[in-house]
C-alpha positions in Angstrom: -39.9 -12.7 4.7 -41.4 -11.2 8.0 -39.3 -10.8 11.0 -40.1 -9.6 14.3 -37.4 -8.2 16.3 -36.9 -7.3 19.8 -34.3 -5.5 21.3 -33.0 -3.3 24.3 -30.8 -0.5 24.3 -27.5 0.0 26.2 -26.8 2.2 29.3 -25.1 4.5 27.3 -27.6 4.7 24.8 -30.0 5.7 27.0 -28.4 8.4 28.3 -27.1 9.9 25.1 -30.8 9.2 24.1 -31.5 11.6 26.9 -29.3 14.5 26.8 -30.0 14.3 23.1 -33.3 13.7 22.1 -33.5 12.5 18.2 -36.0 10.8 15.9 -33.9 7.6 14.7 -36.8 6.8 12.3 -35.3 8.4 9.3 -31.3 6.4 10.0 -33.0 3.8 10.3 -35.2 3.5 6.9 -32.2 5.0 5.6 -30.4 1.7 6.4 -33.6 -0.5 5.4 -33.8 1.6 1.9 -30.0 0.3 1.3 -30.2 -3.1 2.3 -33.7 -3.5 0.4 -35.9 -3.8 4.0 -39.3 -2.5 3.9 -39.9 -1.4 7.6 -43.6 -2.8 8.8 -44.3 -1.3 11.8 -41.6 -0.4 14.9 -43.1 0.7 18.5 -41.4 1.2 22.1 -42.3 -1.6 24.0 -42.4 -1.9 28.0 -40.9 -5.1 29.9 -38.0 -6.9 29.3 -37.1 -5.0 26.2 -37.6 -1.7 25.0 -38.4 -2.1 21.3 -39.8 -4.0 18.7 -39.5 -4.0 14.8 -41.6 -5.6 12.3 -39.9 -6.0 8.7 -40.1 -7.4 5.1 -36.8 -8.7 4.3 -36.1 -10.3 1.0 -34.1 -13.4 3.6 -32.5 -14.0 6.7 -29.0 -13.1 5.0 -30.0 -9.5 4.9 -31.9 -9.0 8.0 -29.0 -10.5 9.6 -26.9 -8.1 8.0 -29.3 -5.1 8.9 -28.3 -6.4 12.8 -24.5 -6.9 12.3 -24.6 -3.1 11.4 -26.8 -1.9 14.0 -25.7 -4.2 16.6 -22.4 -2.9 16.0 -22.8 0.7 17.0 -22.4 -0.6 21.1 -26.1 1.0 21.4 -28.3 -2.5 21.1 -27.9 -5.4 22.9 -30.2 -8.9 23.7 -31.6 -8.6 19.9 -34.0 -11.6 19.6 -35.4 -12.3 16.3 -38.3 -14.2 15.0 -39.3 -15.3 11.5 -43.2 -14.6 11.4 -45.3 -16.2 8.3 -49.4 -15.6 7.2 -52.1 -17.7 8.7 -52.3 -18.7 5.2 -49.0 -19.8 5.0 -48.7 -21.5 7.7 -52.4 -23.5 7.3 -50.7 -25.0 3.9 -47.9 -26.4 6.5 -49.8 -27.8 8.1 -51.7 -29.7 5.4 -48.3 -30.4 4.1 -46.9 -32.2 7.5 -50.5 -34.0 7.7 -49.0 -35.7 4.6 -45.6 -36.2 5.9 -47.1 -37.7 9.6 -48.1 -40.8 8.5 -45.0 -42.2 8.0 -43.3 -41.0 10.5 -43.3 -42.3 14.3 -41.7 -40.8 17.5 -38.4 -42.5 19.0 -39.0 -45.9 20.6 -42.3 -46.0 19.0 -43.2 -49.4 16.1 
């Protein structure tokens, strides 16, 4: 499973980030490596939050357990996650709700 997740850091992360300057990349495929997370693609991101992380997680139980770990260090905060799925994917849902719409009607409606 795909998620996308945006986060910020803390005040304090920010400055221990600056008086000591560290690639995190390695801790944090550590982590992945353990928790079986393949790590997609992470960049820096400018706006309302600071980074964003693309992984492969085998569910939403172990991503969310990848966040309760990180999250819990006091150095992350306003962690938004998204699941992401193919164009493929998400074309055979479609074809699948066509199906499903036929029978269905919106409130109020005969």
């Amino acid at each position: 499973m795909i998620f996308i997740t945006q986060g910020r850091y803390t005040e304090q992360a920010r400055a221990g980030m600056l008086a000591h300057p560290e690639d995190r990349s390695p801790a944090l495929e550590e982590l992945l490596k353990a928790a079986g997370v393949k790590l997609v693609n992470a960049f820096w991101t400018f706006g309302e939050y600071d980074f964003l992380v693309i992984v492969d997680a085998p569910n939403e139980h172990v991503w969310m357990q990848v966040l309760l770990v990180t999250a819990s260090t006091g150095g992350l905060t306003n962690l938004r996650t998204m699941l992401a799925m193919s164009t493929a994917d998400g074309e055979k849902d479609y074809e699948a709700a066509a199906k499903l719409v036929k029978d269905f009607h919106a409130a109020g409606g005969a």
